[in-house]
N, CA, C and O atoms as a Maestro MAE file, in Angstrom:
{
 s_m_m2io_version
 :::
 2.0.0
}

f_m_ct {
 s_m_title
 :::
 protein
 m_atom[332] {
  # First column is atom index #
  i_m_mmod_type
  r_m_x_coord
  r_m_y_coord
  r_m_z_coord
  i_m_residue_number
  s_m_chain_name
  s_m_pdb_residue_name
  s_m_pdb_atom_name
  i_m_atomic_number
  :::
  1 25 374.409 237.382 325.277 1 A "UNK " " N  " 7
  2 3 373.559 236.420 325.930 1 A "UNK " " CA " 6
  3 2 374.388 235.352 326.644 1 A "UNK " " C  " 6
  4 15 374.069 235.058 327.796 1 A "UNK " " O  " 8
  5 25 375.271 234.836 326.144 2 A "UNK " " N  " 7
  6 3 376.514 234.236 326.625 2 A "UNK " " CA " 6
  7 2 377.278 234.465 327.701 2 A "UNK " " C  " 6
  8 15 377.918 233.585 328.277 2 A "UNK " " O  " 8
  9 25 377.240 235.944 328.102 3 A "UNK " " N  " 7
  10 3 377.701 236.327 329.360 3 A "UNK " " CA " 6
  11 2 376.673 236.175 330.532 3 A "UNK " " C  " 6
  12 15 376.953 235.819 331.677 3 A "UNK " " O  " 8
  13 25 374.900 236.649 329.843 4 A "UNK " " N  " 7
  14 3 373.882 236.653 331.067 4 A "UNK " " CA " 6
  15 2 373.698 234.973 331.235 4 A "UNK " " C  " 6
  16 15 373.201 234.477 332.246 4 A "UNK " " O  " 8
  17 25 374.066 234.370 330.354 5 A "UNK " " N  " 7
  18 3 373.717 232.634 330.924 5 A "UNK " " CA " 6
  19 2 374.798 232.317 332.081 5 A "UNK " " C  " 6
  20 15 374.457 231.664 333.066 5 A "UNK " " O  " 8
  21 25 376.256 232.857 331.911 6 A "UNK " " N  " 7
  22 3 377.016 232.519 332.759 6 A "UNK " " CA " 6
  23 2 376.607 232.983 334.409 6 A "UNK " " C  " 6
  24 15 376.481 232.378 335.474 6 A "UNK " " O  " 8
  25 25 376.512 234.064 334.061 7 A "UNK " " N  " 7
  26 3 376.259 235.014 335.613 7 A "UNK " " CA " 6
  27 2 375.355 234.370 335.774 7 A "UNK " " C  " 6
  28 15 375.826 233.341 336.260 7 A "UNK " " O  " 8
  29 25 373.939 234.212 335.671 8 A "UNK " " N  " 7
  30 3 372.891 233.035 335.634 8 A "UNK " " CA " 6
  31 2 372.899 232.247 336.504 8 A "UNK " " C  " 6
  32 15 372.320 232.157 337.587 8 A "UNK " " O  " 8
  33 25 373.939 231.377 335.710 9 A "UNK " " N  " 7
  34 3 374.215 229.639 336.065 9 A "UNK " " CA " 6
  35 2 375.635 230.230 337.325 9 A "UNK " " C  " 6
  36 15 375.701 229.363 338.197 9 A "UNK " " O  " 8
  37 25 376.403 231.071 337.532 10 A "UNK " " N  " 7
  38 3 376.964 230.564 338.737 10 A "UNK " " CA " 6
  39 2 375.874 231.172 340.092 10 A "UNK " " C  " 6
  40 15 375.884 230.486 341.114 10 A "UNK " " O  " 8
  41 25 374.945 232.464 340.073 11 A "UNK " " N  " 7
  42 3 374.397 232.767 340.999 11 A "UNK " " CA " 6
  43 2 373.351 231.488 341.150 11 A "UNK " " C  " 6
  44 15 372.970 231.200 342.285 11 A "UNK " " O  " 8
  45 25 372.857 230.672 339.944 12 A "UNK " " N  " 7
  46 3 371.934 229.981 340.464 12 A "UNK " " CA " 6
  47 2 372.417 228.598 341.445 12 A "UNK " " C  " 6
  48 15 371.663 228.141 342.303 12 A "UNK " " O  " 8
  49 25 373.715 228.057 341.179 13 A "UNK " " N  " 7
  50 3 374.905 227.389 341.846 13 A "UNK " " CA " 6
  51 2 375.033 228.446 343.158 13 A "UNK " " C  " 6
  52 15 375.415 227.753 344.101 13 A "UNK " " O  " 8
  53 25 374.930 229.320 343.430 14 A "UNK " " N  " 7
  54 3 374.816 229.945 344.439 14 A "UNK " " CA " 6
  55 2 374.056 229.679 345.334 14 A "UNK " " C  " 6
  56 15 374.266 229.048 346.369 14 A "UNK " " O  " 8
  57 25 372.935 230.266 344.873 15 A "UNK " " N  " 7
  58 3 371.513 229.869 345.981 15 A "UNK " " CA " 6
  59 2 371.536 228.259 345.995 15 A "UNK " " C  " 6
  60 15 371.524 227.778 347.129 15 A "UNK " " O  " 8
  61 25 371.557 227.646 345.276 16 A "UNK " " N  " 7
  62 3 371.909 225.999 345.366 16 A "UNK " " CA " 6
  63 2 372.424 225.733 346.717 16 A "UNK " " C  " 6
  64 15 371.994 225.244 347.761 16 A "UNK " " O  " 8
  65 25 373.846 226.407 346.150 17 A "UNK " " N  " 7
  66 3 374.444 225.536 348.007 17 A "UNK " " CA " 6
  67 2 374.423 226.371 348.680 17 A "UNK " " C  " 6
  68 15 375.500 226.471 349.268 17 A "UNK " " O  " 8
  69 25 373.267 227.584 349.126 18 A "UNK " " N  " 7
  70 3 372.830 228.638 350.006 18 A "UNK " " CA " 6
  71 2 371.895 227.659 350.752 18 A "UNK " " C  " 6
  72 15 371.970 227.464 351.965 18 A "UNK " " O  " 8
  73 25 370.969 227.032 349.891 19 A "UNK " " N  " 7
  74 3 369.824 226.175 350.547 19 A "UNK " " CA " 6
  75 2 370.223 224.814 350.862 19 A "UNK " " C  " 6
  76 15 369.574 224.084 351.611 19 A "UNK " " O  " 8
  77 25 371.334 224.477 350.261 20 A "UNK " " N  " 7
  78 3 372.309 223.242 350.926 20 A "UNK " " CA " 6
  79 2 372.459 223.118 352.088 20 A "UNK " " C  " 6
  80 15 371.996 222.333 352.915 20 A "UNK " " O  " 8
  81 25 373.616 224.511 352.170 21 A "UNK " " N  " 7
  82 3 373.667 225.034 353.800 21 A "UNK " " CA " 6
  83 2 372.652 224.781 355.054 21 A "UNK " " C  " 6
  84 15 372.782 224.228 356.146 21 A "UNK " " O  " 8
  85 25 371.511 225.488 354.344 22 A "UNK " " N  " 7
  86 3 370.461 225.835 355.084 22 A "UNK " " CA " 6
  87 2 369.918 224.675 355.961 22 A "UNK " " C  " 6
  88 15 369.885 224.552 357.186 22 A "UNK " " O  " 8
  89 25 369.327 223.516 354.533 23 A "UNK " " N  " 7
  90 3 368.902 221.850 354.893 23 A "UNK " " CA " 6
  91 2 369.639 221.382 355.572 23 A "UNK " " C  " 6
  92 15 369.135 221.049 356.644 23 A "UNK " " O  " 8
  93 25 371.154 221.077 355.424 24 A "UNK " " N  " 7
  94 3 371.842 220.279 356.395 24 A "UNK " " CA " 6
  95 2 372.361 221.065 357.752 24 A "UNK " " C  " 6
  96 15 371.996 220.572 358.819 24 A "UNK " " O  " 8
  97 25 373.085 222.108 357.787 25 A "UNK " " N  " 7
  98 3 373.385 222.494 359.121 25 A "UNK " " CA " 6
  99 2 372.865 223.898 359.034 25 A "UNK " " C  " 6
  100 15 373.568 224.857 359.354 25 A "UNK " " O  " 8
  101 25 371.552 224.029 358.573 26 A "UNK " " N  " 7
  102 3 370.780 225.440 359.299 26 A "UNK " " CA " 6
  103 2 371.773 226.414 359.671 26 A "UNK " " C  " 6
  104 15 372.072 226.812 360.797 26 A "UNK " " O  " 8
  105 25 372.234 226.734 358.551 27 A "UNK " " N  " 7
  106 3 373.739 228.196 358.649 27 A "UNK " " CA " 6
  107 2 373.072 228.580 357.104 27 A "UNK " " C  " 6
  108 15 373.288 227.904 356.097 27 A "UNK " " O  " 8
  109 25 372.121 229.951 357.150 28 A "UNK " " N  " 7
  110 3 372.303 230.795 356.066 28 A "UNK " " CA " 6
  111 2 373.591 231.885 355.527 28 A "UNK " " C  " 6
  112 15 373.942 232.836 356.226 28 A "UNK " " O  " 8
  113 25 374.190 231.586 354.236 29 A "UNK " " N  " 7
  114 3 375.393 231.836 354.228 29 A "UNK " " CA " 6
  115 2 375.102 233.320 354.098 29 A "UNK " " C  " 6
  116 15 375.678 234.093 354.862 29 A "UNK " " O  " 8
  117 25 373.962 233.931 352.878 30 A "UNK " " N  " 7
  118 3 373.480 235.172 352.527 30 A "UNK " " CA " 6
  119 2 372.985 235.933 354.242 30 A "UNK " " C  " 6
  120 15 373.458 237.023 354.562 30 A "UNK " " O  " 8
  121 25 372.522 235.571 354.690 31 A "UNK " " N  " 7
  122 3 372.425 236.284 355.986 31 A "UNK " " CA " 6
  123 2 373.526 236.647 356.841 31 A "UNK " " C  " 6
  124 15 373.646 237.739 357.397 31 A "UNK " " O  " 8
  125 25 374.495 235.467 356.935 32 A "UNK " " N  " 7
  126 3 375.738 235.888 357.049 32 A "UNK " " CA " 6
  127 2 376.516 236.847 356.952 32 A "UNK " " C  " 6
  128 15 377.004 237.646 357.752 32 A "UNK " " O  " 8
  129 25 376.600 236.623 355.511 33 A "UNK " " N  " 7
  130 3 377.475 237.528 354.619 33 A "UNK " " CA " 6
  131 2 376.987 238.994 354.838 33 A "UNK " " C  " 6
  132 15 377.717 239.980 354.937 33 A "UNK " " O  " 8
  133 25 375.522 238.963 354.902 34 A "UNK " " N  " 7
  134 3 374.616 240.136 354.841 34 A "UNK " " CA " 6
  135 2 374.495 241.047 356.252 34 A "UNK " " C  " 6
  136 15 373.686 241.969 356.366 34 A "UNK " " O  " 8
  137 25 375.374 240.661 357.240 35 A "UNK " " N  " 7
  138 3 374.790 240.869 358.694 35 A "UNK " " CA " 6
  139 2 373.525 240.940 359.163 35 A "UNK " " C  " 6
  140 15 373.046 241.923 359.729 35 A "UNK " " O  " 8
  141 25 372.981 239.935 358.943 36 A "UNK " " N  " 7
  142 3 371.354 239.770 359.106 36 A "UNK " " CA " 6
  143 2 370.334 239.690 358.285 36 A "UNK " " C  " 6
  144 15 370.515 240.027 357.115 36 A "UNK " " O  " 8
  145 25 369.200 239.285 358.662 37 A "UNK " " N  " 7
  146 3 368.074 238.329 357.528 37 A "UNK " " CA " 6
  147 2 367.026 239.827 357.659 37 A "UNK " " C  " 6
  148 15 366.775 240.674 358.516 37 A "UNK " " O  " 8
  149 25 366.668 239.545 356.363 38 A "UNK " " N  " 7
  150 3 365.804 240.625 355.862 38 A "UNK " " CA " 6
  151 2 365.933 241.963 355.617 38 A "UNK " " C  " 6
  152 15 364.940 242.683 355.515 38 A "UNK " " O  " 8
  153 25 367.676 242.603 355.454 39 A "UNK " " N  " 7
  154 3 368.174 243.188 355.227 39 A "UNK " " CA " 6
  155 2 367.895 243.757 353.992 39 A "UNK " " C  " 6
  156 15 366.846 243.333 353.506 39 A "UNK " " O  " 8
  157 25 368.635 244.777 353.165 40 A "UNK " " N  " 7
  158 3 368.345 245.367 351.497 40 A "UNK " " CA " 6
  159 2 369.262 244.413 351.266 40 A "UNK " " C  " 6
  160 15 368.706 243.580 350.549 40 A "UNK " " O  " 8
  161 25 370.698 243.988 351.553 41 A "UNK " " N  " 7
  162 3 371.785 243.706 350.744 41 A "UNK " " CA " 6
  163 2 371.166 241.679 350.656 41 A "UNK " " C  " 6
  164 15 371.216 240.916 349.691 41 A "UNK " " O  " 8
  165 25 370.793 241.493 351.692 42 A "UNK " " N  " 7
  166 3 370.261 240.480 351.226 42 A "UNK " " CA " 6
  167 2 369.154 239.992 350.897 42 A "UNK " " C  " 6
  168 15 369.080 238.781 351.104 42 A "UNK " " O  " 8
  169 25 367.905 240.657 350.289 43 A "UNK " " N  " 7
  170 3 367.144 240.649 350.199 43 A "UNK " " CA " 6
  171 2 367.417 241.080 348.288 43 A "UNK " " C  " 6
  172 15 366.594 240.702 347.453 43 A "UNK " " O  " 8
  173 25 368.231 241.606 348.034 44 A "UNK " " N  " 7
  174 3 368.677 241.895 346.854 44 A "UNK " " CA " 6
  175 2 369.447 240.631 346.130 44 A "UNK " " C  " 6
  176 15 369.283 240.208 344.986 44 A "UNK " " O  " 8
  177 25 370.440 240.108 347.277 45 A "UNK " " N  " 7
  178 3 370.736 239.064 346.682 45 A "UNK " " CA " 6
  179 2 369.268 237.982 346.355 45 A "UNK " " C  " 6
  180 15 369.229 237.512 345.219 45 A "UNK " " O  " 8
  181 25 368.691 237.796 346.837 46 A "UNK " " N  " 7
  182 3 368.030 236.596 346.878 46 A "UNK " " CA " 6
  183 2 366.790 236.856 345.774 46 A "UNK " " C  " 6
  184 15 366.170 235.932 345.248 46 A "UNK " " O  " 8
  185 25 366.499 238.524 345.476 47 A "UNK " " N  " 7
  186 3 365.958 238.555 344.403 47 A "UNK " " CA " 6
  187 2 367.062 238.383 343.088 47 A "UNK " " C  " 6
  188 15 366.489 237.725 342.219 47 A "UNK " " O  " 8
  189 25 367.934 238.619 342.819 48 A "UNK " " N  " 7
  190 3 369.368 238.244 342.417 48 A "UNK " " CA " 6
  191 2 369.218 236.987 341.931 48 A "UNK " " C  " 6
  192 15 369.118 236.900 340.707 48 A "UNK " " O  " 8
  193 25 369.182 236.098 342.501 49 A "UNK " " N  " 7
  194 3 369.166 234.652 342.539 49 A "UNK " " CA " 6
  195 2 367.762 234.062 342.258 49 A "UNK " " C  " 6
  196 15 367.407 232.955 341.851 49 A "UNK " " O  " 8
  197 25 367.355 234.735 342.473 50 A "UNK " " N  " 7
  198 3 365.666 234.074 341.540 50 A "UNK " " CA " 6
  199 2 365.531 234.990 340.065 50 A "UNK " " C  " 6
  200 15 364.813 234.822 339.079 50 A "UNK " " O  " 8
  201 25 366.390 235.855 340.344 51 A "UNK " " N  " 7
  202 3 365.875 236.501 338.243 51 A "UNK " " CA " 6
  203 2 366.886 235.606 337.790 51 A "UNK " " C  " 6
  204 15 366.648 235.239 336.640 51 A "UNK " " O  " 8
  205 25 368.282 234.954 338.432 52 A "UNK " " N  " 7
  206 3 368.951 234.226 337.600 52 A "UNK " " CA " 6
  207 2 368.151 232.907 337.411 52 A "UNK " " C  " 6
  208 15 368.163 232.401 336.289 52 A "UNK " " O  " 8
  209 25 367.626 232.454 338.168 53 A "UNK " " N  " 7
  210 3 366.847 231.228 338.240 53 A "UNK " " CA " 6
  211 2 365.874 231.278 336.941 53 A "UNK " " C  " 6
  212 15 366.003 230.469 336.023 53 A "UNK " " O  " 8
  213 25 365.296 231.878 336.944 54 A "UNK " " N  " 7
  214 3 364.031 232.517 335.870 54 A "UNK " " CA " 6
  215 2 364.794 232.585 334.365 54 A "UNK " " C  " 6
  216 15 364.264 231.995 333.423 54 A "UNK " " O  " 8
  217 25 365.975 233.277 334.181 55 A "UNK " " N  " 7
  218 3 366.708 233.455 333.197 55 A "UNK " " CA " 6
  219 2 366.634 232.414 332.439 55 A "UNK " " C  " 6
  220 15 366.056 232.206 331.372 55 A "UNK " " O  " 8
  221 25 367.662 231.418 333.502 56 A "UNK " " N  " 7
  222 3 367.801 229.796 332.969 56 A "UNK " " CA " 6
  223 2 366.405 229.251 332.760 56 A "UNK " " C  " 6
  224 15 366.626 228.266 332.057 56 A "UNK " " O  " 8
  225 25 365.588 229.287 332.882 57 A "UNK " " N  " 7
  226 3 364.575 229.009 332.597 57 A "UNK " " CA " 6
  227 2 364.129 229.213 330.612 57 A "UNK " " C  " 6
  228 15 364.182 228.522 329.595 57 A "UNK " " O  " 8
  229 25 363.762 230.433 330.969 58 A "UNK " " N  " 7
  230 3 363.669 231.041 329.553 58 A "UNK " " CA " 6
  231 2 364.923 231.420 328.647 58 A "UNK " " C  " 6
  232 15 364.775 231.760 327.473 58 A "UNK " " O  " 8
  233 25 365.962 231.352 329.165 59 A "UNK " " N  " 7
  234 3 367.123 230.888 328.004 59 A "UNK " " CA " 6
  235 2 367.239 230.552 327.275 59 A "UNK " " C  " 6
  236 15 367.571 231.115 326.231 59 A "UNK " " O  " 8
  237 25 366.848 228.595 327.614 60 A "UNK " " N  " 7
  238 3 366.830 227.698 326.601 60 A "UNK " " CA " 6
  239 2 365.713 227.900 325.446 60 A "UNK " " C  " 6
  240 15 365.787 227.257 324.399 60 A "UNK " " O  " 8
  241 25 364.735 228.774 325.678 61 A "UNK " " N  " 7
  242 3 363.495 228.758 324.964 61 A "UNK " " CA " 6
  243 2 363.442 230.117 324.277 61 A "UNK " " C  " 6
  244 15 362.411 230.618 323.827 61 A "UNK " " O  " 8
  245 25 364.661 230.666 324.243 62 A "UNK " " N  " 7
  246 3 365.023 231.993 323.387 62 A "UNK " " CA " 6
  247 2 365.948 231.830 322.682 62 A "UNK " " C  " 6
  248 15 366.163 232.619 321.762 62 A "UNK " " O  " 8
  249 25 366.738 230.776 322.917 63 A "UNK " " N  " 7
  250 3 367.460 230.151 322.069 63 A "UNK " " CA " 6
  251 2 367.541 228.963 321.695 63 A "UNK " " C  " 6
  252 15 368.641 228.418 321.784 63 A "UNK " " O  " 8
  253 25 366.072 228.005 321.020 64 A "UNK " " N  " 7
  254 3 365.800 227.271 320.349 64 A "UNK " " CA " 6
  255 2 366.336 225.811 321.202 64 A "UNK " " C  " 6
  256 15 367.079 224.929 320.769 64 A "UNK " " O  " 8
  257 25 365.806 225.895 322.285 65 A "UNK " " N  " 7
  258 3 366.331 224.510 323.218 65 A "UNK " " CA " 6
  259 2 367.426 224.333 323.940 65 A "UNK " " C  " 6
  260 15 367.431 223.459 324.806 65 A "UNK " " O  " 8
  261 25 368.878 225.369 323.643 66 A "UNK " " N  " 7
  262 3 369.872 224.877 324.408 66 A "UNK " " CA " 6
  263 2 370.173 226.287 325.221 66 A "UNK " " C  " 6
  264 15 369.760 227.381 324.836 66 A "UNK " " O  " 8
  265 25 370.914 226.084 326.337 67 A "UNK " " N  " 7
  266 3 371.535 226.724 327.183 67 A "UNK " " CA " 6
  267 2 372.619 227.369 326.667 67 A "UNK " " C  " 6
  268 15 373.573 226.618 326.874 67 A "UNK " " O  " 8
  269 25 373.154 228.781 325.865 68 A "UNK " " N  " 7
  270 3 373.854 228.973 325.159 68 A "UNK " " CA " 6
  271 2 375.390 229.726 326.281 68 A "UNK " " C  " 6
  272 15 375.519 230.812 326.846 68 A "UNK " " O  " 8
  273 25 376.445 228.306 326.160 69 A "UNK " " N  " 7
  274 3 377.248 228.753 326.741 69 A "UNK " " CA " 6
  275 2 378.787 228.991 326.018 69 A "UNK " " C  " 6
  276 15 379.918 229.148 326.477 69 A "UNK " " O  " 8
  277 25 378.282 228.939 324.808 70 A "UNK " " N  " 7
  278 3 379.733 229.423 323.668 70 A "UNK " " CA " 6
  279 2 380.347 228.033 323.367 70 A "UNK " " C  " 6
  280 15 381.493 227.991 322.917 70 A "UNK " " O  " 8
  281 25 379.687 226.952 323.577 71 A "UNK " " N  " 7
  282 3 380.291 226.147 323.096 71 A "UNK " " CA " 6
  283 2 380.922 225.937 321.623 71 A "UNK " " C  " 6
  284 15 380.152 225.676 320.698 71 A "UNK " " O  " 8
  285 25 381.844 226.010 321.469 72 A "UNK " " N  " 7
  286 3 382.748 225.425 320.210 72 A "UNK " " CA " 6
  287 2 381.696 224.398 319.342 72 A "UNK " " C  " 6
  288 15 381.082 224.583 318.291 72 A "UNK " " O  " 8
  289 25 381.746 223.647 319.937 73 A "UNK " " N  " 7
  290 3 381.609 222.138 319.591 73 A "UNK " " CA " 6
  291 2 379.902 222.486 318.917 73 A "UNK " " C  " 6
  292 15 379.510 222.023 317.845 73 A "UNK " " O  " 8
  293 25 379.073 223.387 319.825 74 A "UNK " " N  " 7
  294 3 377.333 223.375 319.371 74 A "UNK " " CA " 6
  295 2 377.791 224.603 317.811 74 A "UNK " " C  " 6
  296 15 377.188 224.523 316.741 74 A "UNK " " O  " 8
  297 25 378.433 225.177 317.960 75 A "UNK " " N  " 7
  298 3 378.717 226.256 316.511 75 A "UNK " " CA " 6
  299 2 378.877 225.486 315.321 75 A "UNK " " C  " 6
  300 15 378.062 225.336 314.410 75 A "UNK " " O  " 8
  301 25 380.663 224.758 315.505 76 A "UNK " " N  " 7
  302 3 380.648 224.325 314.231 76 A "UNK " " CA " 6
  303 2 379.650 222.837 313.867 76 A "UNK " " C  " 6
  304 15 379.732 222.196 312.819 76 A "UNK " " O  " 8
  305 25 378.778 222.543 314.966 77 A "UNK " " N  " 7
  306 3 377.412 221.225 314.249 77 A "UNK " " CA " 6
  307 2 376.326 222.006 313.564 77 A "UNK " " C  " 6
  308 15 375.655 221.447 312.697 77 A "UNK " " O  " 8
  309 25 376.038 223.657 313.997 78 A "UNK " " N  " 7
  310 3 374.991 224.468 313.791 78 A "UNK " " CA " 6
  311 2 375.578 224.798 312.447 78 A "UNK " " C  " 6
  312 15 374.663 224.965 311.641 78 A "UNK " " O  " 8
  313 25 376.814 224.959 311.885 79 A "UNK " " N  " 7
  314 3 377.319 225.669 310.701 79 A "UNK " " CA " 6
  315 2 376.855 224.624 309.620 79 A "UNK " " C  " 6
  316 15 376.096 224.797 308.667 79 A "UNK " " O  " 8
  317 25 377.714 223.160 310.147 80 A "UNK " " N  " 7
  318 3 377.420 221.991 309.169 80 A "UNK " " CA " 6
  319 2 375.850 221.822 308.987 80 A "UNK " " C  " 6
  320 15 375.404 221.762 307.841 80 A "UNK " " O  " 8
  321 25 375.283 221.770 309.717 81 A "UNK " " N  " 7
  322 3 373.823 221.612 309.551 81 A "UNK " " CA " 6
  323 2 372.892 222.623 308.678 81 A "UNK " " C  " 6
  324 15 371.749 222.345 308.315 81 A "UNK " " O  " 8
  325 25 373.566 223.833 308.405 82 A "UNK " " N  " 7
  326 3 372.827 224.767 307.728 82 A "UNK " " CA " 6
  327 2 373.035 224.697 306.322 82 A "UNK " " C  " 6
  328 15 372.079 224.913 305.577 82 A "UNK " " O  " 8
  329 25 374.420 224.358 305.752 83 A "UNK " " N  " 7
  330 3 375.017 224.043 304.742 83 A "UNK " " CA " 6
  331 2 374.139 223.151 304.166 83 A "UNK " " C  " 6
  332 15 374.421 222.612 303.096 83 A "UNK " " O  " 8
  :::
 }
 m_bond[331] {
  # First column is bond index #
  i_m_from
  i_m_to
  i_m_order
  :::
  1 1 2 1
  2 2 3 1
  3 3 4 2
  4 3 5 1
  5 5 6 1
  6 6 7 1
  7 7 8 2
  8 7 9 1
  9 9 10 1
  10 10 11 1
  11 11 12 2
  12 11 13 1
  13 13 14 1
  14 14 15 1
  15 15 16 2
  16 15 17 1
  17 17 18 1
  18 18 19 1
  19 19 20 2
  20 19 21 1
  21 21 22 1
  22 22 23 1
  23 23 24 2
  24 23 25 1
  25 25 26 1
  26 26 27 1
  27 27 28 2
  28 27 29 1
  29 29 30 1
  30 30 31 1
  31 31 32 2
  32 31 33 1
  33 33 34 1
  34 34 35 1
  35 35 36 2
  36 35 37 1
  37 37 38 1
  38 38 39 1
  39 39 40 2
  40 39 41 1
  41 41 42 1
  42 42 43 1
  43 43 44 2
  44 43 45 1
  45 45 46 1
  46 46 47 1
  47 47 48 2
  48 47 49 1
  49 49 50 1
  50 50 51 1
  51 51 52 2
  52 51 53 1
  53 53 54 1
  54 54 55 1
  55 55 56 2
  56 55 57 1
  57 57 58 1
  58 58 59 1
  59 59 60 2
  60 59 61 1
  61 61 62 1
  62 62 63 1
  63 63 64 2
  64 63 65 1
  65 65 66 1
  66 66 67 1
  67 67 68 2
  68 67 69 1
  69 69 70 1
  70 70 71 1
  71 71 72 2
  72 71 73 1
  73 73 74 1
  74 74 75 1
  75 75 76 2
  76 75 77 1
  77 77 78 1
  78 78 79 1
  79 79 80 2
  80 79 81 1
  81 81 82 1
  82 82 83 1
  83 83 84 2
  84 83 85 1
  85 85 86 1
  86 86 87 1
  87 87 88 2
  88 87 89 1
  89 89 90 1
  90 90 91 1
  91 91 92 2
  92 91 93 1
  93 93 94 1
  94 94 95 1
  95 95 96 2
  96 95 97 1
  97 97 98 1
  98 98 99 1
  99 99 100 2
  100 99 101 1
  101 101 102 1
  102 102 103 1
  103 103 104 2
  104 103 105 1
  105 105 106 1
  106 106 107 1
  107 107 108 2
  108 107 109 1
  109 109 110 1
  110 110 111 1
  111 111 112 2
  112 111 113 1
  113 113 114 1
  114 114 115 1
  115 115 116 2
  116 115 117 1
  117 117 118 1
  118 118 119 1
  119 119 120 2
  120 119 121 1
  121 121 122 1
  122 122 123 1
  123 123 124 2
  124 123 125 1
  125 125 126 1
  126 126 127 1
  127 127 128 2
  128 127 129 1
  129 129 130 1
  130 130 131 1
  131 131 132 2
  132 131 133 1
  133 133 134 1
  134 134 135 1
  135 135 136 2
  136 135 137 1
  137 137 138 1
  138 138 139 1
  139 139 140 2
  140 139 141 1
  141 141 142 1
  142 142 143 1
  143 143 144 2
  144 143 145 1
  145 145 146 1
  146 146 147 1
  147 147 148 2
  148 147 149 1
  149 149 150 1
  150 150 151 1
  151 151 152 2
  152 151 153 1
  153 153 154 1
  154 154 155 1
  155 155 156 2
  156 155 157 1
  157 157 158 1
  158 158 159 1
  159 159 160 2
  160 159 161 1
  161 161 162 1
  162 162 163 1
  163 163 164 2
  164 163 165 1
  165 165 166 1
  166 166 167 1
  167 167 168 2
  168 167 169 1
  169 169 170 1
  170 170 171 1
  171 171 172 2
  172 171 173 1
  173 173 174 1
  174 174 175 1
  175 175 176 2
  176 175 177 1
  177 177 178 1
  178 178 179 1
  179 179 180 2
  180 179 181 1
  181 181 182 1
  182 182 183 1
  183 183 184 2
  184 183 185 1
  185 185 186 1
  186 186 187 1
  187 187 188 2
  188 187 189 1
  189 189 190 1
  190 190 191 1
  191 191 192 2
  192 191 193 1
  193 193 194 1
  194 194 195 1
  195 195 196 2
  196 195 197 1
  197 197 198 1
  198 198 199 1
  199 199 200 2
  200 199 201 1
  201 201 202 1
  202 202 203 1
  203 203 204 2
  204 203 205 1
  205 205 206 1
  206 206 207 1
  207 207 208 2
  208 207 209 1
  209 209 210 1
  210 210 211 1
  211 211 212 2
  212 211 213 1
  213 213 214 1
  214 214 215 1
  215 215 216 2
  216 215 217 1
  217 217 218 1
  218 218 219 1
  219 219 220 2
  220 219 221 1
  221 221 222 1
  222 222 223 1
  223 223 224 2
  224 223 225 1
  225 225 226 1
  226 226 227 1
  227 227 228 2
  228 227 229 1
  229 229 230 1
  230 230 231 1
  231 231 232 2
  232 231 233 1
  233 233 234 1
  234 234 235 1
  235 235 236 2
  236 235 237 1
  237 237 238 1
  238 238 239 1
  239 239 240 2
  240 239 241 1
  241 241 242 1
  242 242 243 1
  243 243 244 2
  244 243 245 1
  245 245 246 1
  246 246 247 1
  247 247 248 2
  248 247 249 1
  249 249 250 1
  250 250 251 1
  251 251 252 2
  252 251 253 1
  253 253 254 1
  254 254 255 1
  255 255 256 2
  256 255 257 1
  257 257 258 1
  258 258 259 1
  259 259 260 2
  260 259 261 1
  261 261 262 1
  262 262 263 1
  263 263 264 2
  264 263 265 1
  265 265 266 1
  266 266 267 1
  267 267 268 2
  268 267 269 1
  269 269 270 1
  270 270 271 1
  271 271 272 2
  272 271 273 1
  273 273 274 1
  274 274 275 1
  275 275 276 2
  276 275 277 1
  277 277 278 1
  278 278 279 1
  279 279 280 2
  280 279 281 1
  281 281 282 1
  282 282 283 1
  283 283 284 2
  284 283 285 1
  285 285 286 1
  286 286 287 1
  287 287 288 2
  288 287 289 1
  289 289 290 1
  290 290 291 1
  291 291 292 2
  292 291 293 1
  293 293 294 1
  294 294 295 1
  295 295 296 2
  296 295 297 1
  297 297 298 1
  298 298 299 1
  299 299 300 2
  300 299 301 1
  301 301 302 1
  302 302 303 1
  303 303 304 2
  304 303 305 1
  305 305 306 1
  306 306 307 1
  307 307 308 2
  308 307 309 1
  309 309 310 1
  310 310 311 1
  311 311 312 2
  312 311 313 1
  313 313 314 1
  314 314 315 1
  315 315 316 2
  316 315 317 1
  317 317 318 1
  318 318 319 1
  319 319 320 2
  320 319 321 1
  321 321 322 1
  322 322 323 1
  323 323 324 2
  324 323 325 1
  325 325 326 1
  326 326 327 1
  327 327 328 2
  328 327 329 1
  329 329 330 1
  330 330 331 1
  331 331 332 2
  :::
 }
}
């Protein structure tokens, strides 16, 4: 689960500054990249980027409130606390 939060959180940092792009100087980077809008390859990404969106969403709520990114620090408070 630790790995799908990561991939997640950088595609959703993705589309982030995809629509960054977009707002300030109207340059889609995925269309770009994609040689053109409404393509499979980008049309894949961008469903891509909304199941990661969705993920983070229900993440935190499959794992009892937090965003589980291997933190050290959330393990050994979860160990002491069970004790």
């Amino acid at each position: 689960m630790i790995i799908a939060n990561y991939i997640a959180y950088i595609l959703t940092i993705i589309g982030a500054l995809n629509w960054g792009l977009v707002g300030i100087f109207n340059f889609d980077l995925v269309t770009f990249i994609c040689g053109g809008f409404r393509n499979g390859w980008g049309i894949a990404i961008y469903v891509l980027i909304m199941l990661a969106a969705i993920w983070l969403i229900i993440s935190p709520i499959i794992s009892r409130g937090m965003l589980d990114l291997g933190c050290p620090y959330r393990r050994s408070k979860e160990q002491k606390n069970s004790k």
